[in-house]
N, CA, C and O atoms as a DFTB+ gen file, in Angstrom:
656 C
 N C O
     1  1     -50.268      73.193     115.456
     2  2     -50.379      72.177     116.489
     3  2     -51.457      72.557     117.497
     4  3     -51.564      73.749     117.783
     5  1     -52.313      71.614     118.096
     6  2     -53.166      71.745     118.861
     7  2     -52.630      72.057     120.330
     8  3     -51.478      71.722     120.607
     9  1     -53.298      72.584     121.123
    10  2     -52.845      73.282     122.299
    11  2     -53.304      71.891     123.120
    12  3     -54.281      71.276     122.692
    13  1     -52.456      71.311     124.522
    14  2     -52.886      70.845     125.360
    15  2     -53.179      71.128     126.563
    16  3     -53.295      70.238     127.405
    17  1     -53.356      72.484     126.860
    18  2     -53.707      73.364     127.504
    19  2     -55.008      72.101     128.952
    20  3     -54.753      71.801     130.118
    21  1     -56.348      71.712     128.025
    22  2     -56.933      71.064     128.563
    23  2     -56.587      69.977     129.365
    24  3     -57.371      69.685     130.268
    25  1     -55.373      69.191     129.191
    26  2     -55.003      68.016     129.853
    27  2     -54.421      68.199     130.545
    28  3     -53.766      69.241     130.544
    29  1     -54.301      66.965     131.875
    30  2     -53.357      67.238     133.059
    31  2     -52.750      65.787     132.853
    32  3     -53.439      64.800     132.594
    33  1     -50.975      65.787     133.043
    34  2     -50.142      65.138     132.746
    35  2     -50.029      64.858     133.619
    36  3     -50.508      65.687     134.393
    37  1     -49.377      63.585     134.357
    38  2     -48.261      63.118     135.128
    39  2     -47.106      62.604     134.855
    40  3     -46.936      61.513     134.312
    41  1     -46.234      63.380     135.227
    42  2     -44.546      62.262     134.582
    43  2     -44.182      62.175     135.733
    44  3     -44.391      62.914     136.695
    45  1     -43.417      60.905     135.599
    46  2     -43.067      59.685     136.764
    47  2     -41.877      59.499     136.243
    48  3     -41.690      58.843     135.218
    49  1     -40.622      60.291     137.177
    50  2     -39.220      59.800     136.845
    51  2     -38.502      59.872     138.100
    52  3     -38.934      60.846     138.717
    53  1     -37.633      59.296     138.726
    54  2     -36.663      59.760     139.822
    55  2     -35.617      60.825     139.353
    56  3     -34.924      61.361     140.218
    57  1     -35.461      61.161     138.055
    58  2     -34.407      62.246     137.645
    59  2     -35.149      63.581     137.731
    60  3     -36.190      63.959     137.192
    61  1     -34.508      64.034     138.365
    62  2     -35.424      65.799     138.538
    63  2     -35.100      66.076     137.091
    64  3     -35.973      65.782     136.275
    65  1     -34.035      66.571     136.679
    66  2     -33.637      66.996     134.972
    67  2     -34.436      66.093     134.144
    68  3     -34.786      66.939     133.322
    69  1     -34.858      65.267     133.834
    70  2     -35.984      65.005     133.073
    71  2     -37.294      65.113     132.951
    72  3     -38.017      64.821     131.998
    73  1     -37.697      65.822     134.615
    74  2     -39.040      65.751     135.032
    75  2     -38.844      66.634     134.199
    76  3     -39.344      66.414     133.096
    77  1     -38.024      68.019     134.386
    78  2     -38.134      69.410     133.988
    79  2     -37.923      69.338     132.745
    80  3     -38.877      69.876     132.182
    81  1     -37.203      68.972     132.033
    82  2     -37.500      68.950     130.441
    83  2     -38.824      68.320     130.059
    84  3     -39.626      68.939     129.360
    85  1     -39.000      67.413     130.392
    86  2     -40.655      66.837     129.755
    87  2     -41.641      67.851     130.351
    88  3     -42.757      67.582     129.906
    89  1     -41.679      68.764     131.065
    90  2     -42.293      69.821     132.015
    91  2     -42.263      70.915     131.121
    92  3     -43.310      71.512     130.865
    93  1     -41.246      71.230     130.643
    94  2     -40.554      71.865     129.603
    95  2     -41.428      71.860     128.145
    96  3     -42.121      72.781     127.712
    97  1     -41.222      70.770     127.635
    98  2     -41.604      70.320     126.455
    99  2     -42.975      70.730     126.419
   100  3     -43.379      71.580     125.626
   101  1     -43.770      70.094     127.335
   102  2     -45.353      70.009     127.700
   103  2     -45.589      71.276     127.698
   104  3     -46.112      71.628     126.641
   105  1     -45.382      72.309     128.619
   106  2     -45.808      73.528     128.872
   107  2     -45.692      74.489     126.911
   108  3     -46.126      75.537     126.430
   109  1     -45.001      73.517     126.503
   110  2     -44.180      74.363     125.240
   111  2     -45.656      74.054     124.293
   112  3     -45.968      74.768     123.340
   113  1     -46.143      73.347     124.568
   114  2     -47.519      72.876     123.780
   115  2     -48.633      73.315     124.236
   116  3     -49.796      73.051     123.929
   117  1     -47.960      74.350     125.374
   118  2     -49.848      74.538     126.171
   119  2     -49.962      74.058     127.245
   120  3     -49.985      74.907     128.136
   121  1     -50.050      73.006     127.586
   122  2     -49.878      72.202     128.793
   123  2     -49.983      73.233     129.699
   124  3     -49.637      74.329     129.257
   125  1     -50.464      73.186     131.145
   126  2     -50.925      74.171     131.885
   127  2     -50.854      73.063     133.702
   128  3     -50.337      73.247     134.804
   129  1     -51.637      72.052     133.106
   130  2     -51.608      71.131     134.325
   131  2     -51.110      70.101     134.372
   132  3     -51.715      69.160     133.859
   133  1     -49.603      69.837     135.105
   134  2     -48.425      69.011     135.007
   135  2     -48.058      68.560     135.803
   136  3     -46.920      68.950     136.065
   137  1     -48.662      67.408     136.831
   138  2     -48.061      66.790     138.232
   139  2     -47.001      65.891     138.041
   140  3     -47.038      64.985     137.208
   141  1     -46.106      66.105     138.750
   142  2     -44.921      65.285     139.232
   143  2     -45.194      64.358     140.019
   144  3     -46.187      64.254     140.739
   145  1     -44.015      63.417     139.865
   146  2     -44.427      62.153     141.061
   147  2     -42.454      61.465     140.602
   148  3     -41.849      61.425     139.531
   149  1     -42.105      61.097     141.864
   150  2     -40.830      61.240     142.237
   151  2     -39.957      59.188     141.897
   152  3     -38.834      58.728     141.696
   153  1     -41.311      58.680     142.024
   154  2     -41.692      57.690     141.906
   155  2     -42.878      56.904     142.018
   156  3     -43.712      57.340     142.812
   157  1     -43.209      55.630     141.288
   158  2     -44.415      54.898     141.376
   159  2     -44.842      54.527     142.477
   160  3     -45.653      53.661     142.151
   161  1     -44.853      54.588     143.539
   162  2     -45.718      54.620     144.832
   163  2     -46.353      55.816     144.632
   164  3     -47.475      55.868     144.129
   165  1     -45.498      57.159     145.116
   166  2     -46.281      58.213     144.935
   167  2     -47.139      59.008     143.399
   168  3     -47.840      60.019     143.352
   169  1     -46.680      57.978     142.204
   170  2     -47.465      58.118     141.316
   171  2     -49.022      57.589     141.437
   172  3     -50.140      57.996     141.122
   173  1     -48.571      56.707     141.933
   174  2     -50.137      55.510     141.685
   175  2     -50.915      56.473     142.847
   176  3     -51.933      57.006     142.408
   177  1     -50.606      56.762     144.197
   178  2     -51.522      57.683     144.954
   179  2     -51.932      59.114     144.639
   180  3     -52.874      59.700     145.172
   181  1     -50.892      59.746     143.458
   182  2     -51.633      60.859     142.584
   183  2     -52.455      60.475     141.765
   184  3     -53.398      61.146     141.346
   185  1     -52.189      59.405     141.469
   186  2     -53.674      58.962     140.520
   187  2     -54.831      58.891     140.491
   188  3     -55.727      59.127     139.680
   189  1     -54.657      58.214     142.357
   190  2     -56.299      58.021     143.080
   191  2     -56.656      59.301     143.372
   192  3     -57.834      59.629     143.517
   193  1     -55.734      60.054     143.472
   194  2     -56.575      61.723     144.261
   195  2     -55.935      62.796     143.104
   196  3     -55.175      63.672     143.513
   197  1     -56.185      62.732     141.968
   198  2     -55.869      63.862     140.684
   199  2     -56.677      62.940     139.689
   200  3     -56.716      61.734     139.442
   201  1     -57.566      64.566     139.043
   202  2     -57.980      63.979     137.351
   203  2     -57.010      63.707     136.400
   204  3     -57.061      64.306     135.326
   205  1     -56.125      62.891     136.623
   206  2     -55.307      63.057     135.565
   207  2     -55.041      62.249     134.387
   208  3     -55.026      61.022     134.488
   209  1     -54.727      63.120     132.731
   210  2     -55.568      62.247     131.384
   211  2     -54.332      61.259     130.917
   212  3     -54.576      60.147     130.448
   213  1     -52.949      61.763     131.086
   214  2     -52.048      61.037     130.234
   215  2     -50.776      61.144     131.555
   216  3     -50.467      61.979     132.405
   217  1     -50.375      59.999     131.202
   218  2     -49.073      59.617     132.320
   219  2     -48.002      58.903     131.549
   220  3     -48.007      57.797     131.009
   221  1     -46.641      60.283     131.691
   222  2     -45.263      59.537     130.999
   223  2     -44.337      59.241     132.216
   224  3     -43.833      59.964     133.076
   225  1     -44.311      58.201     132.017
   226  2     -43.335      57.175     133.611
   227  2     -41.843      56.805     132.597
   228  3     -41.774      56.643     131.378
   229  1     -40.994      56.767     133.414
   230  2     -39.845      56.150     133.322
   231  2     -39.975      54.839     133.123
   232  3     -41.026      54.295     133.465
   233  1     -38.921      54.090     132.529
   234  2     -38.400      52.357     132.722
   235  2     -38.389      52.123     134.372
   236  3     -39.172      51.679     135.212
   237  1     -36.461      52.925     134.330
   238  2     -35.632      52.308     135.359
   239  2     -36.037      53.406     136.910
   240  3     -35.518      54.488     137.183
   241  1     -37.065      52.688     137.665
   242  2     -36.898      54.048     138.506
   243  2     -36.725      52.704     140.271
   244  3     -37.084      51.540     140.449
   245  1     -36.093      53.619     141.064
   246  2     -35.803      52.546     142.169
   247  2     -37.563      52.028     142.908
   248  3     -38.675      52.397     142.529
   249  1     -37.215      51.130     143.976
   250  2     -38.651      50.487     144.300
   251  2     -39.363      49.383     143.397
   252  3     -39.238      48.159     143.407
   253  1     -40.333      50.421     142.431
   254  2     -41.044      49.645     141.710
   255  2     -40.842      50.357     140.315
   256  3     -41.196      51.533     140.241
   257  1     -40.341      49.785     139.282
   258  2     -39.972      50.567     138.026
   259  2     -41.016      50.695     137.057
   260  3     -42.196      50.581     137.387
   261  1     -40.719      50.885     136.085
   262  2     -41.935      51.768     135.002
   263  2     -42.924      50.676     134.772
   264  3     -44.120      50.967     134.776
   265  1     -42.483      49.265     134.542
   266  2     -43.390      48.334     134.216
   267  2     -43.936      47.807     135.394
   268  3     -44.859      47.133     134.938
   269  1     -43.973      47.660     136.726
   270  2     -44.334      47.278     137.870
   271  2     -45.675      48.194     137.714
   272  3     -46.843      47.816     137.803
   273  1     -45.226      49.380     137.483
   274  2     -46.025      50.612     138.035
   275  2     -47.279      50.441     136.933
   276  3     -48.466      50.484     137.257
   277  1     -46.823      50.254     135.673
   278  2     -48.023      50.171     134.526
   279  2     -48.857      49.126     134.722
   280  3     -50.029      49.295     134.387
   281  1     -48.446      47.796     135.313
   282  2     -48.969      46.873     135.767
   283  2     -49.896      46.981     136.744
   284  3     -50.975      46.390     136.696
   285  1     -49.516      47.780     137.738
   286  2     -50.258      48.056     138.913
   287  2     -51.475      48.997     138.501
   288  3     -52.578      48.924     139.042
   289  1     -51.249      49.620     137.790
   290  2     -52.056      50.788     137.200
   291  2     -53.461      50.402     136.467
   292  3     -54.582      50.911     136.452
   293  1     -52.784      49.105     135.788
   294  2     -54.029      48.408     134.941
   295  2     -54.128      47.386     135.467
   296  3     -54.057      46.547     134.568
   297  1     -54.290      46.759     136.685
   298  2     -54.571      45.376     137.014
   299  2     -55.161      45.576     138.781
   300  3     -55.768      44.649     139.317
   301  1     -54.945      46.581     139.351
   302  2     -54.873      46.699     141.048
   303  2     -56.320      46.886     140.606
   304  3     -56.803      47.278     139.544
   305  1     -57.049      46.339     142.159
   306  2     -58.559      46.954     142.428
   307  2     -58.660      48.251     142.516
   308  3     -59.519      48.936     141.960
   309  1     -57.756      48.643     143.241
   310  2     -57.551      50.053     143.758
   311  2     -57.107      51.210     143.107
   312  3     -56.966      52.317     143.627
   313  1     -56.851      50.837     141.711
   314  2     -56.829      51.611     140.514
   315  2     -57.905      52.668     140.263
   316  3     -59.104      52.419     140.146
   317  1     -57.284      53.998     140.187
   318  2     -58.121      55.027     139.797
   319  2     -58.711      54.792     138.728
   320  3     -59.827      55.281     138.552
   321  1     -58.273      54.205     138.016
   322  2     -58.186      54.428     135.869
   323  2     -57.659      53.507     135.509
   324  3     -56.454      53.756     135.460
   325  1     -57.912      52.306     135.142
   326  2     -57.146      51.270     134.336
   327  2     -57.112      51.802     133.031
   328  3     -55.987      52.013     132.578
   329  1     -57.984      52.040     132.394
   330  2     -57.833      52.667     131.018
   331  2     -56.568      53.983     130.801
   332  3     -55.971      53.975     129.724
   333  1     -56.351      54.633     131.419
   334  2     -55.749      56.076     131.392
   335  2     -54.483      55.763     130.471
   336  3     -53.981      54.676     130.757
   337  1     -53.977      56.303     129.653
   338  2     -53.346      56.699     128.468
   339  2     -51.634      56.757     129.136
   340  3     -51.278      57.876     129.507
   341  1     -50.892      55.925     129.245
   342  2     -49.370      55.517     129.350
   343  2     -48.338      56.155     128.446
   344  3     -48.590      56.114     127.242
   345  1     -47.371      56.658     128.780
   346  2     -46.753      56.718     127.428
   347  2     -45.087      56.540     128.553
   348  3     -44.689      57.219     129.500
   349  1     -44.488      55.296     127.849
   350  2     -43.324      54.717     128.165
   351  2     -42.584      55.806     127.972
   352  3     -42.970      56.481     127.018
   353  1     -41.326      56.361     128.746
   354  2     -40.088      57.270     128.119
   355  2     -39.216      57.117     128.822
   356  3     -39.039      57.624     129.929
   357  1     -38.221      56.006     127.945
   358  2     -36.956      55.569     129.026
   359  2     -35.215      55.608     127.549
   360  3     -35.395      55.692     126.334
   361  1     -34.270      55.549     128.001
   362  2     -32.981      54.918     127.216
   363  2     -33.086      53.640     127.436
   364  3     -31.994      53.185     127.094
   365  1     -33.663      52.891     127.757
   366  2     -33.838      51.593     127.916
   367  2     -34.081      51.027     126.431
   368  3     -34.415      49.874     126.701
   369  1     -34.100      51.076     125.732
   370  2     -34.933      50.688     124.478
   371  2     -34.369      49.361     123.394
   372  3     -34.255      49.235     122.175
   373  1     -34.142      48.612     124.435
   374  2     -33.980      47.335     123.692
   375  2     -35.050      46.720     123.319
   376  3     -35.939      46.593     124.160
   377  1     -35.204      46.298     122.265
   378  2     -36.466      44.919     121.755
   379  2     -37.033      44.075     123.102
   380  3     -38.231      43.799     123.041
   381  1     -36.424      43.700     124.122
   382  2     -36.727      42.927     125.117
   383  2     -37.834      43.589     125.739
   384  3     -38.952      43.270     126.145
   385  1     -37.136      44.617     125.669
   386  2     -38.123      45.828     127.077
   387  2     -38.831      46.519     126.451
   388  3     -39.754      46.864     127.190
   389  1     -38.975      47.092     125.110
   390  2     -39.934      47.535     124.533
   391  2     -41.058      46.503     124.483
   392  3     -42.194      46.954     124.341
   393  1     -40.899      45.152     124.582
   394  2     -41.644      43.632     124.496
   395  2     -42.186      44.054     125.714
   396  3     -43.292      44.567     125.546
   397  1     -41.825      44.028     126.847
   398  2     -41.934      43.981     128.590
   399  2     -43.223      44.992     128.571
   400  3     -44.407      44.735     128.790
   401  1     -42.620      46.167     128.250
   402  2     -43.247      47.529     127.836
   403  2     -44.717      47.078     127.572
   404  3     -45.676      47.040     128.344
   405  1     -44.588      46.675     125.958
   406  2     -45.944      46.583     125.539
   407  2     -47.444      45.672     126.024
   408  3     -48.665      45.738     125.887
   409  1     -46.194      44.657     126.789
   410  2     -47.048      43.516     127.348
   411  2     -47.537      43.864     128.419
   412  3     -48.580      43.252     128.649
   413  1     -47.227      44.643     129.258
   414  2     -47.562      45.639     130.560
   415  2     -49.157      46.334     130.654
   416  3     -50.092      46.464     131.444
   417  1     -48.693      46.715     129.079
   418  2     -49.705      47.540     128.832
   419  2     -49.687      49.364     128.706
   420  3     -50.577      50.123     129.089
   421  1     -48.582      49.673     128.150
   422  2     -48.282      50.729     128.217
   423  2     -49.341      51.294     126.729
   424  3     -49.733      50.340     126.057
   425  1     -49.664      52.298     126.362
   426  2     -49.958      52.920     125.199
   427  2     -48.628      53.319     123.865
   428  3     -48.406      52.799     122.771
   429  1     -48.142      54.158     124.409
   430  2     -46.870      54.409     123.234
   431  2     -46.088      54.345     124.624
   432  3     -46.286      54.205     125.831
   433  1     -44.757      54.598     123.394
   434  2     -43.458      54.213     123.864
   435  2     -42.400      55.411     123.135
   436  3     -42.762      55.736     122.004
   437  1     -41.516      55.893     123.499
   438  2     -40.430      57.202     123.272
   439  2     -39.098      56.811     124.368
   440  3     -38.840      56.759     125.571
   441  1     -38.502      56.595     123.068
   442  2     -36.962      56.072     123.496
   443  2     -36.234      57.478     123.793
   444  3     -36.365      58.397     122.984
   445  1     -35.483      57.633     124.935
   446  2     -34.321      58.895     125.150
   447  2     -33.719      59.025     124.083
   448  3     -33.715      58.174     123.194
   449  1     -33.166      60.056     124.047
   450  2     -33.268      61.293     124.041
   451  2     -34.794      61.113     123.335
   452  3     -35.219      60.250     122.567
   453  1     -35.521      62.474     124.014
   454  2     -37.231      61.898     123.170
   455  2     -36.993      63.873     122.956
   456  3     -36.883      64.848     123.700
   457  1     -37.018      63.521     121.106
   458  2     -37.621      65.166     120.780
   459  2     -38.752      65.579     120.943
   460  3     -39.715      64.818     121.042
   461  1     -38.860      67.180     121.013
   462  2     -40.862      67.322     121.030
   463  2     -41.462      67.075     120.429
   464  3     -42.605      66.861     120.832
   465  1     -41.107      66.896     118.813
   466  2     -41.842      66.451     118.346
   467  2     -42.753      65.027     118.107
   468  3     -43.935      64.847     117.815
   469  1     -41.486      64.008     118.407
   470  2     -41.910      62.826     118.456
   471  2     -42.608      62.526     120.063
   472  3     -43.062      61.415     120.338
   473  1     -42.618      63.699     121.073
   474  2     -43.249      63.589     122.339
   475  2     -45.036      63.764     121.682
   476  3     -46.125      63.191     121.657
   477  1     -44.483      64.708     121.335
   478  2     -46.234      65.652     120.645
   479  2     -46.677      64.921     119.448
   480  3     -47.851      65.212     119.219
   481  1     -46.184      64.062     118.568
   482  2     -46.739      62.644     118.053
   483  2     -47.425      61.552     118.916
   484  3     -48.218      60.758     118.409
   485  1     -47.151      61.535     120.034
   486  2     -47.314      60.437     120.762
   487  2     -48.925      60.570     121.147
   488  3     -49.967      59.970     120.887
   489  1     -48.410      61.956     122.083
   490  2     -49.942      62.368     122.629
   491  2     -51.074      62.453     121.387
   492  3     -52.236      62.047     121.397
   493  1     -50.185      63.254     120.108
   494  2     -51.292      63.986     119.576
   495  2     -52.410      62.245     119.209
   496  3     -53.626      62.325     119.039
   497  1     -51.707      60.984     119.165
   498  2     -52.080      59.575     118.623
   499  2     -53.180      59.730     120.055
   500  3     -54.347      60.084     119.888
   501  1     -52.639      59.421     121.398
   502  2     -53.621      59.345     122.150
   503  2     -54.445      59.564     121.554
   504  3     -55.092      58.819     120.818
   505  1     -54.673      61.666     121.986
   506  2     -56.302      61.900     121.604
   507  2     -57.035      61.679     120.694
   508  3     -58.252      61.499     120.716
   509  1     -56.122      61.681     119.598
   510  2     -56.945      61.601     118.181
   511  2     -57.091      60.253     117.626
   512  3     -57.727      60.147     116.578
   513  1     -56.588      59.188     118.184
   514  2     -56.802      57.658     117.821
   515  2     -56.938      56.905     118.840
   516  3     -56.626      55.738     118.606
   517  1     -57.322      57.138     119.999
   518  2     -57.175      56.221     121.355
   519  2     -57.765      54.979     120.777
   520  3     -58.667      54.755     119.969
   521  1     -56.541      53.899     121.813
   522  2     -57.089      52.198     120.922
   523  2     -58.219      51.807     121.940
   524  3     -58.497      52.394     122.986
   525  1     -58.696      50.906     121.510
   526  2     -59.800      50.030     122.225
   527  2     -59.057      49.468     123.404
   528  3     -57.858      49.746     123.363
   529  1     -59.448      48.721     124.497
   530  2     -58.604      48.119     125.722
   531  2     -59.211      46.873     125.001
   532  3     -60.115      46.815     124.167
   533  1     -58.243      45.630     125.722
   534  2     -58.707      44.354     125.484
   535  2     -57.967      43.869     127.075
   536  3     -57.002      44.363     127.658
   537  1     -58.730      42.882     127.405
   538  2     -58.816      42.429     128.468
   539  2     -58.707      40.335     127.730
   540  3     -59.457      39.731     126.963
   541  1     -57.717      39.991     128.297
   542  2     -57.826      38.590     128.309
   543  2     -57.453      37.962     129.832
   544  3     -57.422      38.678     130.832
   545  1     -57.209      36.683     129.851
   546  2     -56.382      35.803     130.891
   547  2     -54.940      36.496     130.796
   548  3     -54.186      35.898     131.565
   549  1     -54.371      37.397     130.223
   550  2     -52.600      37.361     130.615
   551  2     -52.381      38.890     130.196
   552  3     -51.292      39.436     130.020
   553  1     -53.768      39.515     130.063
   554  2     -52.687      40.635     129.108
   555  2     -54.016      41.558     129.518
   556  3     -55.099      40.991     129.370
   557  1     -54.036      43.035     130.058
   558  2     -55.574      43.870     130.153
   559  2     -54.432      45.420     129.454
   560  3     -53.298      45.693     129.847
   561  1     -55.123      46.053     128.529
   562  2     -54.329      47.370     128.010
   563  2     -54.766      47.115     126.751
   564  3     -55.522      46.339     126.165
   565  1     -53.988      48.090     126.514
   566  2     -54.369      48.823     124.869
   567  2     -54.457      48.030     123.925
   568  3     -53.842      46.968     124.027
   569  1     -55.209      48.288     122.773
   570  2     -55.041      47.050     121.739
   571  2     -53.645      46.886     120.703
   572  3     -53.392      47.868     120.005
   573  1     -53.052      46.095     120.628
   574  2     -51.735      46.041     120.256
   575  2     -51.334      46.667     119.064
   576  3     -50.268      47.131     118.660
   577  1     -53.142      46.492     118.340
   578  2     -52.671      46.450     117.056
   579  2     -53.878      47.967     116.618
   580  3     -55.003      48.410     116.848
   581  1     -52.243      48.317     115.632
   582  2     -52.625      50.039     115.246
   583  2     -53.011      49.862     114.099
   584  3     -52.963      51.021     113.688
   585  1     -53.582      48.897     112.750
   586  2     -54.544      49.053     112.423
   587  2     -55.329      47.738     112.283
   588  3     -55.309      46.576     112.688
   589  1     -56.061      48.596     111.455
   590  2     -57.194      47.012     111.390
   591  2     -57.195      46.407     109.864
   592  3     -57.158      47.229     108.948
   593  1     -57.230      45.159     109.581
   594  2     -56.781      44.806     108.375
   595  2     -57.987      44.122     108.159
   596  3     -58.537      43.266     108.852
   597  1     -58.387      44.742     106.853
   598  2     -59.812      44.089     106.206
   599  2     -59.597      43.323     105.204
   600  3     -60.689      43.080     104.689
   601  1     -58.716      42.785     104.623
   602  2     -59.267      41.928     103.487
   603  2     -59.707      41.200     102.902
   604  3     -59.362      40.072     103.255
   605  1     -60.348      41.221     102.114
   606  2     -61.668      40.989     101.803
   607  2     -61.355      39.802     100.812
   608  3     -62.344      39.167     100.448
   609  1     -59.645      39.250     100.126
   610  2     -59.493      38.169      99.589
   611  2     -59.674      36.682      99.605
   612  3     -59.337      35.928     100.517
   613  1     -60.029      36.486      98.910
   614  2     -60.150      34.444      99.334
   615  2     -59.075      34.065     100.204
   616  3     -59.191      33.142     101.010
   617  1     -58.178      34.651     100.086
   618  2     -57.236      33.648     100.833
   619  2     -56.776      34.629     102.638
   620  3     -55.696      34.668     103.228
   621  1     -57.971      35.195     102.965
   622  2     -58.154      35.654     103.992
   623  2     -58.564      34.359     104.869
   624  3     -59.219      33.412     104.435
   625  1     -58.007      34.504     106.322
   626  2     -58.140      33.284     107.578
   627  2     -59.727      33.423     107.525
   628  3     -60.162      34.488     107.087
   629  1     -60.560      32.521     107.898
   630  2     -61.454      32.769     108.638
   631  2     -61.087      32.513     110.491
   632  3     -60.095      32.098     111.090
   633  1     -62.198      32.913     110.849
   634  2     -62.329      33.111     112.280
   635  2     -61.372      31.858     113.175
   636  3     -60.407      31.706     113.923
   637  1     -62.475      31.140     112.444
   638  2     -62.079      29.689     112.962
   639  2     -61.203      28.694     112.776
   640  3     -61.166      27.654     113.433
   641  1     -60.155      29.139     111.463
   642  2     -59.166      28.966     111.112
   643  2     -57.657      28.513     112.116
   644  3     -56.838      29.302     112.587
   645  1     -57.659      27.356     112.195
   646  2     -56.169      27.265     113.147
   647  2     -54.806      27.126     112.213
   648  3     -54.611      26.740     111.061
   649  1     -53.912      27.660     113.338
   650  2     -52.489      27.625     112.556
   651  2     -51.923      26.772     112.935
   652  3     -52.121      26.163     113.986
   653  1     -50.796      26.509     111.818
   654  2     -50.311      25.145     112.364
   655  2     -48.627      25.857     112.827
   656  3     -47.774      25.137     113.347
């Protein structure tokens, strides 16, 4: 496994015991530079004043919760980094809110209990596959879609193709 020694994290939870296990986990990979933030107010102002590459936020946190905060993150003027690399980690993990989640604009997503390994899947996707951003009228974040489908058959859409 590759060392993340180079990156500086932020996790965004109101539970101290989870900061410290994901603190935990991270350091277990290398990880070296690991800011806390207690909640999304004081996340989003570590943002503006820290280099920081990848940010795992909570769902449910009081104030403004995980999706307020991802929102704010990729849509405020005052955004350090709209682009910067999200990774959802809540027990929340219903279809609804994983929906909420993605539409936000989060990057990946890790349902509680989250093992290291499937933590260190997540990231290792960041660095080594980061998606394109797309920006429309309703939606600015990652590109939804993890791959790209070429085929090359006749009965492929064209462009201009409407559905009924």
């Amino acid at each position: 496994m590759a060392s993340l020694k180079r990156l500086c994290f932020l996790v965004v939870d109101d539970n101290h015991h989870m900061v410290s296990i994901i603190k935990t986990i991270l350091r277990g990979f290398g990880a070296e530079k690991v800011v806390e933030a207690r909640d999304a107010v004081e996340a989003f102002d570590l943002l503006r004043s820290n280099p920081i590459d990848i940010v795992i936020v909570d769902y449910m946190m009081p104030v403004l919760d995980g999706i307020e905060f991802v929102k704010l993150v990729r849509t405020s003027s005052d955004s350090s980094n709209l682009h910067i690399p999200i990774i959802m980690l809540t027990a929340h993990s219903e279809r609804s809110r994983v929906i909420a989640a993605r539409d936000a604009g989060i990057t990946e997503f890790c349902a509680k209990p989250v093992t290291a390994n499937e933590l260190y899947r997540k990231i290792r996707e960041i660095v080594n596959s980061p998606r394109a951003f797309i920006k429309t009228h309703a939606y600015f974040g990652p590109d939804r879609r993890r791959k790209v489908e070429d085929f090359p058959g006749e009965d492929r859409r064209s462009s201009n193709a409407q559905e009924v």
